[in-house]
C-alpha positions in Angstrom: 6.0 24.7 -9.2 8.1 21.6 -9.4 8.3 19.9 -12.6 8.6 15.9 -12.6 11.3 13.9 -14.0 11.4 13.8 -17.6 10.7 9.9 -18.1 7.8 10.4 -15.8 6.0 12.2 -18.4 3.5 10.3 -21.9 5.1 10.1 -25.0 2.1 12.2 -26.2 2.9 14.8 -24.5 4.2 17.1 -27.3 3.1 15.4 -29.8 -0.7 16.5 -29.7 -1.8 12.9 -29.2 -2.0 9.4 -27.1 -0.7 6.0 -28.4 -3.0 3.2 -28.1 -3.2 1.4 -24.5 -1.1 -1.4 -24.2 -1.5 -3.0 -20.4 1.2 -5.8 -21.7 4.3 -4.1 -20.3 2.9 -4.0 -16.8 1.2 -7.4 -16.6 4.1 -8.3 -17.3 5.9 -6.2 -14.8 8.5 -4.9 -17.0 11.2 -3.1 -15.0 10.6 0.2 -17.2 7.0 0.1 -16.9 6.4 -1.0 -13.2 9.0 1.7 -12.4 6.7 4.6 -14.2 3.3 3.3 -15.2 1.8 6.8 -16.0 2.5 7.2 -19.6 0.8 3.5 -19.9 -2.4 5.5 -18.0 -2.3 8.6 -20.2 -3.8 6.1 -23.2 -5.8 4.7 -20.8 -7.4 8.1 -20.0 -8.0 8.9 -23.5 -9.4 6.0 -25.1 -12.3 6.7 -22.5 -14.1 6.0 -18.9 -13.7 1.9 -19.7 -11.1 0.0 -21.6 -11.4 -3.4 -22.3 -7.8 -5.2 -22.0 -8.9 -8.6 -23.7 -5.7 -10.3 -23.7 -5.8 -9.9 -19.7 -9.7 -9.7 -19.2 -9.8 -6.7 -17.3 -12.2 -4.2 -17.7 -9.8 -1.0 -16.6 -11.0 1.8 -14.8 -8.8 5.3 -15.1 -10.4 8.7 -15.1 -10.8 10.3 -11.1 -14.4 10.5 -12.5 -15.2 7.0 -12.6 -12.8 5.8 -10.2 -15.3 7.3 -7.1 -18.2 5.9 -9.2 -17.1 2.4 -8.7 -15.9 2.6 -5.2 -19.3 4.3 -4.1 -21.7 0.8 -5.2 -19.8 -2.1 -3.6 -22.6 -4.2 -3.8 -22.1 -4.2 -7.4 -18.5 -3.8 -7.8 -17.9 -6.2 -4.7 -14.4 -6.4 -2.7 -14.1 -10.0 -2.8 -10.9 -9.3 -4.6 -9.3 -6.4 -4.9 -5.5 -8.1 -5.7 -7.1 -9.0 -8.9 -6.7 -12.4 -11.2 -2.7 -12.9 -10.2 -3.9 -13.7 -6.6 -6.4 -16.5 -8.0 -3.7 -18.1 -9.7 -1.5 -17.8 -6.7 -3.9 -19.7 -5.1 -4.5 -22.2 -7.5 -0.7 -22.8 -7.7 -0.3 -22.9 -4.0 -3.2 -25.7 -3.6 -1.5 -27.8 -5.9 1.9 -27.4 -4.2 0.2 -28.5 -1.3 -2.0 -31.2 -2.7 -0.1 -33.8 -0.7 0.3 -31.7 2.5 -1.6 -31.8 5.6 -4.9 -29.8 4.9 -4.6 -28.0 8.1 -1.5 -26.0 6.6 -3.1 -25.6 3.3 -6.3 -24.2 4.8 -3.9 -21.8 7.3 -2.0 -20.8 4.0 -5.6 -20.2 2.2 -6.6 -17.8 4.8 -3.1 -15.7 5.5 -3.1 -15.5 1.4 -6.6 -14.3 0.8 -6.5 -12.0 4.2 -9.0 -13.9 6.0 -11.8 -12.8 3.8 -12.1 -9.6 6.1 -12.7 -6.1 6.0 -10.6 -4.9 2.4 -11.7 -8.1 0.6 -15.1 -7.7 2.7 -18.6 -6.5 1.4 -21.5 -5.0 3.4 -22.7 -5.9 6.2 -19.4 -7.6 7.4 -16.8 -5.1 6.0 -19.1 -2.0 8.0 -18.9 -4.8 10.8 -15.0 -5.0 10.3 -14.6 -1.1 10.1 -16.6 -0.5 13.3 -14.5 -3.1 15.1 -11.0 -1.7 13.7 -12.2 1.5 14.0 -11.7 2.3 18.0 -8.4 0.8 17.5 -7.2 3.3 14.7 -8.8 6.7 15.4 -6.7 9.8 14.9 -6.7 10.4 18.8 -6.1 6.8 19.3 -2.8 6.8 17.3 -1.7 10.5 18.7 -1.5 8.5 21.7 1.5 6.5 19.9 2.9 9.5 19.1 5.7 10.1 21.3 6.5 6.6 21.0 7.2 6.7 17.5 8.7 9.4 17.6 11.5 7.7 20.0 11.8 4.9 17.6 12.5 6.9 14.6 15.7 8.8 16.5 16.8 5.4 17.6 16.6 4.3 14.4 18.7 7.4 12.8 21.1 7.2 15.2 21.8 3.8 14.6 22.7 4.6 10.6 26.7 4.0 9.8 29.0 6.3 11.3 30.1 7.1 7.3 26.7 8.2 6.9 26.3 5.8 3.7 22.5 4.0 4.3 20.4 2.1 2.5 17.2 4.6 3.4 14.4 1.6 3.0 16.2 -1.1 4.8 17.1 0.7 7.9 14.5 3.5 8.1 11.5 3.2 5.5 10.4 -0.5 6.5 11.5 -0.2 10.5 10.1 2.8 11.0 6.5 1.4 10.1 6.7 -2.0 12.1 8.1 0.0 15.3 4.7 1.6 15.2 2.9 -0.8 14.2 4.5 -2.9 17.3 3.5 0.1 19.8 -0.3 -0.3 18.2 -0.1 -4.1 19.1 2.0 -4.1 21.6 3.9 -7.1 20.7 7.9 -6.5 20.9 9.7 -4.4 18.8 12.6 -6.8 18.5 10.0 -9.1 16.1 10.9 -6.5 13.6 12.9 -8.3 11.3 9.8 -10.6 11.3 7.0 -8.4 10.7 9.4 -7.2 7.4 9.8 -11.1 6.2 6.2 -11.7 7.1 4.9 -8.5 5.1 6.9 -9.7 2.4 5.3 -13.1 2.1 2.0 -12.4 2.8 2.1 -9.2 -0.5 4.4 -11.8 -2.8 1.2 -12.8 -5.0 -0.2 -9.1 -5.3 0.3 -8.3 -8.9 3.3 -11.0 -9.9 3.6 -14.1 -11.0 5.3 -17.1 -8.6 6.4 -20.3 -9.3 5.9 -23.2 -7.3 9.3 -22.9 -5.1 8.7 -19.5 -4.5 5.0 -20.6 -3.1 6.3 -22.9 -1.0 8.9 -20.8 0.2 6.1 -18.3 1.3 4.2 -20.4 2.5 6.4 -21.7 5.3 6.8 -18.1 6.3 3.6 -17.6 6.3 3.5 -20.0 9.1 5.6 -18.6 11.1 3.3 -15.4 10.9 0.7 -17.6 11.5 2.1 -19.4 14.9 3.0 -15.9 16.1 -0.1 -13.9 16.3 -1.9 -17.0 17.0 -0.4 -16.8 20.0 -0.5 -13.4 20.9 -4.1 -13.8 20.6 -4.6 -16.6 23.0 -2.5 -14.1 25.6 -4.6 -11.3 25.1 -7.3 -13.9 25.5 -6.4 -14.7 29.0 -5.2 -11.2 29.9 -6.4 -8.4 27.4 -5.3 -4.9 27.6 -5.6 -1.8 25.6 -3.9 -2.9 22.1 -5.3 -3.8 18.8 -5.4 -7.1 19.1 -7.2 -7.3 22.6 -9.6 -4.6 21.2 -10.5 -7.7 18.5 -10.3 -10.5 21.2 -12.9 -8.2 22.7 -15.6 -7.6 20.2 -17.8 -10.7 21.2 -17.6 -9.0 24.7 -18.5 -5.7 23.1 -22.2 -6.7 22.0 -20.3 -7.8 18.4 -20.8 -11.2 17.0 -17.7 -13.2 18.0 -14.7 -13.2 15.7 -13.5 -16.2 14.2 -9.7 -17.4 15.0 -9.7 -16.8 10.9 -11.3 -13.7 11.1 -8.6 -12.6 13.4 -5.7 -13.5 11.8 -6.9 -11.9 8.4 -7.0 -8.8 10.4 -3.7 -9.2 11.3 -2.4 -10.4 8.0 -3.9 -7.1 6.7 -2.1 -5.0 9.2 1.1 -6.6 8.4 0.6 -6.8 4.8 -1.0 -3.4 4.3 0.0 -1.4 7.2 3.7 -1.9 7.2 4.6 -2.2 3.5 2.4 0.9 1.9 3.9 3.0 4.5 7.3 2.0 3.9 6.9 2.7 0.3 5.2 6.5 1.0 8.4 7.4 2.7 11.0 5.9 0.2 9.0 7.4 -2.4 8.9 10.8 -1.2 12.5 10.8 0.1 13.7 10.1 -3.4 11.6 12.9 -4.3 13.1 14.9 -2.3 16.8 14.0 -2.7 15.9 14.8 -6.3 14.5 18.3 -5.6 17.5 19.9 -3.5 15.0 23.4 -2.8 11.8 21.8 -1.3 14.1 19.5 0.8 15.8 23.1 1.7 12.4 24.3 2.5 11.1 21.4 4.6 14.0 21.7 6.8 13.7 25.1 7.7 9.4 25.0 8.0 8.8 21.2 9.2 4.6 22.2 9.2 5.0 22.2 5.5 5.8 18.0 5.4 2.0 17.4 6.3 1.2 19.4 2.7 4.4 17.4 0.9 3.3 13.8 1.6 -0.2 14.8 0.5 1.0 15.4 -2.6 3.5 12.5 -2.7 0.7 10.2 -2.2 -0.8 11.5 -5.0 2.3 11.8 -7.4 3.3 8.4 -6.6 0.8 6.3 -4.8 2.2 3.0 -2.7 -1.3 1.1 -4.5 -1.5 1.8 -7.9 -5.0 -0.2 -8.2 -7.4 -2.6 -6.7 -9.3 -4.6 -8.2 -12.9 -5.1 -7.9 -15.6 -8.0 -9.4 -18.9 -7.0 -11.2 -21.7 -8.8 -9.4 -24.3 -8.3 -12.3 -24.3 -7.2 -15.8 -23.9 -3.5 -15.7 -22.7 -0.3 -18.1 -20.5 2.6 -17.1 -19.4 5.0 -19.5 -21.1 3.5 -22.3 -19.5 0.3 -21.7 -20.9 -3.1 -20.6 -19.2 -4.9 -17.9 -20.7 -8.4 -17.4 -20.9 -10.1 -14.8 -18.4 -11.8 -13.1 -15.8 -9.4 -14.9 -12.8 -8.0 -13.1 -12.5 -4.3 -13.0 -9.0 -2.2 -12.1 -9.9 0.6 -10.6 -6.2 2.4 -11.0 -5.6 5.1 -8.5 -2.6 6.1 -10.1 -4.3 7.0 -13.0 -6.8 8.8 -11.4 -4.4 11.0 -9.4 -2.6 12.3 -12.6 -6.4 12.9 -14.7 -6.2 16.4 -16.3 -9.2 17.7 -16.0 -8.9 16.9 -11.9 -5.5 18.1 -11.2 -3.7 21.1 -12.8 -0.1 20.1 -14.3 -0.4 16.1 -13.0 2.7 15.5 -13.9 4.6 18.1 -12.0 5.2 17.5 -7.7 3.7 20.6 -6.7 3.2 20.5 -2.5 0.8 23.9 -3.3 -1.5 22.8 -5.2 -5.2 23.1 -3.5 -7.5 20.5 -2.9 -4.4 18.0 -1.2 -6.2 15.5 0.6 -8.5 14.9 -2.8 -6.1 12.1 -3.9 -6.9 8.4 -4.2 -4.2 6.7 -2.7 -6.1 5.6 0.2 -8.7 5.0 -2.1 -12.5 6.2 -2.0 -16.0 5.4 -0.3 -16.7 2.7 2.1 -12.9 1.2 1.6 -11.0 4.4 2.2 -8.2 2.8 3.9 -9.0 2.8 7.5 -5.2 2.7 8.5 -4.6 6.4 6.8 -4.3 8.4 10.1 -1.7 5.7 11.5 0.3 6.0 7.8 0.1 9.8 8.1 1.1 10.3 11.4 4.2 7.5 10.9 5.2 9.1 7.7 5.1 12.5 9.3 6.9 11.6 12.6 9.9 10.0 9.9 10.4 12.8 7.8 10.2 15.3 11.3 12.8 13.0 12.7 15.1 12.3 10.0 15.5 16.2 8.6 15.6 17.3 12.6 18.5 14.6 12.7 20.5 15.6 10.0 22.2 18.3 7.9 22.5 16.7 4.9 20.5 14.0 2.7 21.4 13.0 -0.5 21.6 10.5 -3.1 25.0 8.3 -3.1 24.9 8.0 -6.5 23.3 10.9 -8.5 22.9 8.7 -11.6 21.0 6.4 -8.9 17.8 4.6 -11.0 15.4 2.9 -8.4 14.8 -1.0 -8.6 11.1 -1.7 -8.5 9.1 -4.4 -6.7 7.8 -6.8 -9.6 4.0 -6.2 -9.2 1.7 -4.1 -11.0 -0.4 -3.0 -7.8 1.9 -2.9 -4.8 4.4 0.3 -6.2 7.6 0.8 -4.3 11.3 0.7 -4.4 13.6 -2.5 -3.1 16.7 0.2 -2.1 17.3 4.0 -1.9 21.2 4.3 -1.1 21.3 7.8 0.2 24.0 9.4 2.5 23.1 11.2 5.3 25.1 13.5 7.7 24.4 14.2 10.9 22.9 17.6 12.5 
């Protein structure tokens, strides 16, 4: 059994009792709080199945419980947006930075920020639509197929670290690692790489912060760029499809499916980008700093690599990439005693859910034995279980395979190293992990 760092633990614990919730600390994406947000869930659990944060008017979801309650009735608790209130002000900031632009790029901007309206921020029938489409793309065997190919990426990408062995772990393996396979699944060229990392950045940057109107603008214009690009790629498969991704969506009028729209299309995309890449990318720096903190189970997945499967389970769990969606009531309702109106946002935290007591034995502590693995919510639950979860557990799997096969040595550079957080209360990963690491 592995016990967790202390600051990931509540205050309560010890003390026979929970403070009062208080959601202000990560709405405002305090550094402290966004970098541990359990003992800010611990209350949450406590105070009961529903708490009511009024100064944010959020109807908060916490206990494992509950959590699969909502995510089973999405025609009450609809998809429409699961990025939550942030996102609608991000919008409402970026139309007014572009009141006195062409409405071509606004509407282009409206539809790479709010994915396209398709298959995560989708309801029934179009999100089953969606998933049925998506889903010959992304099948376990489908992505096996990728396998080898990954795998190749991942040693070119550790053999390209510094020759001193000092690397910054997200920056040269976490987010390439990711887009390399995501490239092979799209066969579009790997050297866009640094692109699909800029272009995952600007199409998350409203998820859970807060943006001024130079920073809006500033994404918006790369945006663009992400726009221009896949629009194009599109139009090739058009003329000349083949067996990727994108010529499988190209395809689906062909397929008996109603005909996707060009906005339909690049919503997918923006989701594969924006979702695909980045949650990935934080799975592996998150479990790697796991690891470099845990010297014996970094030991033991050295010496039995069929045990890394089991590890990133519970790293998923123990520190999940999505913290929370969000979802909207469609009518007034009750759940657990409380009424939700209609109209009313509810966070549906994951996070919270994969540490509740009476689910999960000692929640607190990293325990890769633990039964039940896969019960976690990190890909979430129900119809919106994330559909890209073989392609992130193969990618993840392949990294860790590669990079402990690759090396003798992985640690810290700084032992007194405290991660930098992302400013967002949803999206939950690292900006750096400076590790060393010595070859094999």
């Amino acid at each position: 059994m592995l016990t967790t760092p202390p600051d990931s633990r509540t205050d309560a614990e010890g003390a026979g009792a929970c403070p009062a919730p208080d959601l202000r600390p990560l709405f405002a994406c305090e550094q402290d709080a966004i970098r541990c947000p359990y003992p800010h869930y611990a209350p949450l659990r406590a105070a009961g199945p529903v708490w009511y944060d009024a100064e944010h008017d959020v109807y908060v979801v916490s206990r494992y419980e509950d959590i699969e309650r909502v995510n089973t009735q999405p025609r009450l608790y609809s998809n429409r947006n699961p990025m939550g209130p942030t996102v609608l002000a991000a919008i409402s900031g970026m139309q007014r930075v572009l009141a006195g632009l062409e409405p071509e790029l606004a509407a282009r901007a409206g539809v790479v920020m709010t994915r396209g309206g398709v298959l995560f921020l989708a309801d029934p029938p179009a999100h089953t639509r969606h998933r049925q489409i998506l889903n010959r793309a992304l099948t376990p065997t489908a992505v096996g197929r990728l396998e080898e190919a990954i795998r190749g990426a991942c040693r070119e990408l550790v053999d390209a670290f510094p020759t001193d062995g000092r690397v910054d772990l997200v920056a040269a393996y976490a987010t390439p690692a990711p887009i390399r396979a995501l490239a092979l699944l799209l066969d579009v060229p790997s050297a866009r790489g640094a692109d699909f990392a800029r272009w995952a950045n600007a199409i998350n940057a409203s998820i859970g912060a807060n943006m001024t109107d130079a920073q809006i603008l500033a994404t918006i214009r790369v945006q663009m760029e992400f726009w221009e690009f896949f629009e194009q790629e599109l139009e090739r498969r058009g003329a000349a499809p083949g067996h990727d991704l994108l010529s499988t969506l190209v395809a689906a009028a062909r397929d008996g499916d109603p005909p996707l729209t060009r906005d339909e299309m690049v919503g997918f995309c923006s989701q594969l980008i924006g979702a695909g890449a980045d949650t990935t990318t934080k799975l592996i720096s998150s479990a790697m700093l796991q690891l470099c903190s845990r010297p014996a189970l970094l030991a033991r997945l050295r010496a039995r690599p069929a045990d890394i499967p089991a590890f990133l389970e519970e790293s998923l769990r123990y520190d999940a990439p999505v913290q929370g969606l969000f979802r909207v009531a469609t009518a007034d309702t009750e759940l657990g005693g409380v009424r939700i109106p209609a109209g009313a946002h509810v966070w549906v935290l994951y996070g919270s859910g994969n540490r509740d007591e009476s689910v999960y034995a000692a929640p607190d502590d990293l325990d890769p034995d633990r039964p039940g693995l896969r019960s976690h919510l990190a890909f979430g639950y129900g119809p919106h279980f994330c559909i890209g979860a073989p392609l992130a557990r193969a990618v993840a799997r392949i990294a860790f395979e590669v990079l402990l096969e690759r090396s003798s040595v992985i640690a810290l550079q700084d032992p007194a190293f405290v991660p930098v957080y992302e400013p967002s209360y949803v999206m939950h990963g690292m900006r750096t992990l400076p590790v060393r690491v010595e070859r094999a």
